[in-house]
N, C-alpha and C positions, 0 to 999 in steps of 0.2 A: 684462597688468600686470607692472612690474616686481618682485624680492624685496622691492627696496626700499618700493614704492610700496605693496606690500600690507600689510607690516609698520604703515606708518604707520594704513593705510586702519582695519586689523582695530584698532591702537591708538583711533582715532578711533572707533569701533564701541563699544569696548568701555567709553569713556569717556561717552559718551549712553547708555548704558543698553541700546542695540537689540540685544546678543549678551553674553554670560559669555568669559570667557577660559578656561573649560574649554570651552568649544565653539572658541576659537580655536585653542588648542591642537592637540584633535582633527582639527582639518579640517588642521591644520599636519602632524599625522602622518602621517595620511592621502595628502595629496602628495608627501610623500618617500617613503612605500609603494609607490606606484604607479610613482612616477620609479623605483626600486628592482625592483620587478617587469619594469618595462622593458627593465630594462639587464641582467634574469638571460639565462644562455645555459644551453639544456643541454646537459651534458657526457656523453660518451659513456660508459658503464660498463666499465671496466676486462673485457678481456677475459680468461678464466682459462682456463687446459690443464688439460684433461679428460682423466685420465689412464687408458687402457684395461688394464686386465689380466684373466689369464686364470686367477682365483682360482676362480671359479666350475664351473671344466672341472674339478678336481682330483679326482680320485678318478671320475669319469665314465669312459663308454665312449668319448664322444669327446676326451675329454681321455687316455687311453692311447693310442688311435690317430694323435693327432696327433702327441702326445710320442716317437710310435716315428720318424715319417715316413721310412720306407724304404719302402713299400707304395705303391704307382702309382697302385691305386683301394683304396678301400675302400665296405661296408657300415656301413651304421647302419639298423639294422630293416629295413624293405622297400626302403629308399632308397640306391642306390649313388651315392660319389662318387669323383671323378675327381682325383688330385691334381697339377695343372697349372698 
């Protein structure tokens, strides 16, 4: 059916008695909803920079060893590493 043709149709409806115009209304809503839902696209979410720092090392052990980096290897507890 056309917009046209339904307009009338639902008029003719609601003129005999066989429907309310809040129910035409509704079902009116209704299809532009849907046409509506249709036509959504979803968009991608804004990427954001994650920005790293090294607040957490501050006052740590390995936070002075790195701060130093002249040292080749270093330990940390049982664990040596290699600075490379």
């Amino acid at each position: 059916m056309v917009k046209h043709d339904r307009a009338e149709f639902d008029k003719k409806l609601v003129q005999a008695g066989l429907t309310t115009q809040a129910k035409v209304d509704a079902s009116r809503r209704q299809m532009k909803r849907r046409l509506k839902e249709d036509k959504k696209k979803n968009r991608p979410r804004k990427q954001r920079d994650i920005k790293i720092t090294n607040h957490h090392l501050i006052g740590t052990k390995l936070g002075e060893i790195l701060a130093k980096g002249s040292q080749e290897q270093f330990s940390l507890g049982a664990v040596k590493f290699d600075k490379n």
